[in-house]
N, C-alpha and C positions, 0 to 999 in steps of 0.2 A: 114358554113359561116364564114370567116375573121374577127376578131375583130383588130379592132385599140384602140389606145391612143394618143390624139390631144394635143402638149403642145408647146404653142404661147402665147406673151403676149398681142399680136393684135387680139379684138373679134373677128373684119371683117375676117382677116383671118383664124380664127377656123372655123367660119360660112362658108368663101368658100371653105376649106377644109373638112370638115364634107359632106359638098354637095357632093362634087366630093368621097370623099369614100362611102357614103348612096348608089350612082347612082350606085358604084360599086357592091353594094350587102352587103358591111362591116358590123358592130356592133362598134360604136363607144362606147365604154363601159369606156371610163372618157375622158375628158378632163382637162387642167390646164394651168396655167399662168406664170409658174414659173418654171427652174430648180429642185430649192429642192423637186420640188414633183416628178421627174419620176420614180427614184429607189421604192420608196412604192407603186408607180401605179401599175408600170411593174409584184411586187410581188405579190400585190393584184390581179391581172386582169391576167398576162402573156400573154398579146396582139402578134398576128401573126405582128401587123405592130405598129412603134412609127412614129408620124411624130416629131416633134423639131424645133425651133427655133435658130439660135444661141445667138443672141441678147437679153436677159431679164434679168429681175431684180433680184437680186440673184445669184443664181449659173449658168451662161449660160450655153447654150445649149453644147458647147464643153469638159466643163468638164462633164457634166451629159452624156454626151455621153461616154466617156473616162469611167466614174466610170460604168456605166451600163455595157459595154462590156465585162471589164475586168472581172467580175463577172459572169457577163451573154453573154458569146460568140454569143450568135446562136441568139441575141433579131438581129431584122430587124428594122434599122431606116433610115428614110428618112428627111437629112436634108433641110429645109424652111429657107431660108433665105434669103434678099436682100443685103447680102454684100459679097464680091467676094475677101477680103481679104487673099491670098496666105498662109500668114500663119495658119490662122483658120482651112482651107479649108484640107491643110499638117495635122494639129492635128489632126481633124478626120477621116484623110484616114488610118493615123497611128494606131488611136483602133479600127479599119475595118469596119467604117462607109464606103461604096460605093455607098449613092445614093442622090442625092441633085438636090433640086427643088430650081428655083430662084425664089424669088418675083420680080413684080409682076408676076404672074405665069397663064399660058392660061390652063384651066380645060383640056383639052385635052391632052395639056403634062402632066399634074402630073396627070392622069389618066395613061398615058402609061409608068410613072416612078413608083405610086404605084402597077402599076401589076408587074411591073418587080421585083423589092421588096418583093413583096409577092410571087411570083415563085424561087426564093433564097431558097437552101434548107439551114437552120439554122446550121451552122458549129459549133460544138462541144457542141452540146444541150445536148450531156450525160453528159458533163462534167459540166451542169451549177449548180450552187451551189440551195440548197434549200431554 
């Protein structure tokens, strides 16, 4: 069974993302509010799927993405976000973020973006730091 890690600063949308990975079969094993907490999730838990945010208080979601990567090549994150800023979007294609869900977002496609996600095999997981 899949485990994720839910990190949005909007409850409502942890809540309908949680939904939509539950339905899927997942193990949502944390959630959080904040950037500065994904790095310690990720170590703690080593989740098959991150979803993100980009927008939140602290560290956004683009640098947390950026720092997770570069560390940990092979984490699978799904960026959440309602803003379609070119440049944001450029940054995390950049540390091999490939997968983004818009807000507001129909359960059905980020069902068919978290499976895709999850069927990604983990690129250079031998190499991820401990």
């Amino acid at each position: 069974m899949p485990t994720a890690v839910i990190v949005d600063d909007s409850p409502l949308i942890r809540i309908q993302v949680r939904q939509v990975l539950t339905r899927m079969g997942c193990t949502i094993v944390a959630e959080a509010a904040t950037g500065d907490e994904v790095r310690a999730l990720y170590e703690q838990h080593r989740p098959d799927l991150i979803t993100l945010d980009i927008v939140m208080p602290g560290k956004d979601g683009v640098t947390a993405a950026v720092e997770l990567l570069r560390d940990y090549p092979g984490a699978r994150i799904v960026m959440c976000t309602s803003l379609t800023t070119r440049d944001k979007i450029l940054a995390c294609q950049r540390a091999g973020v490939a997968h983004y869900l818009l807000k507001p977002f129909d359960a059905n496609r980020a069902e068919q973006v978290f499976r895709f996600a999850l069927e990604r095999k983990p690129e250079a997981a031998a190499r991820s730091a401990p």
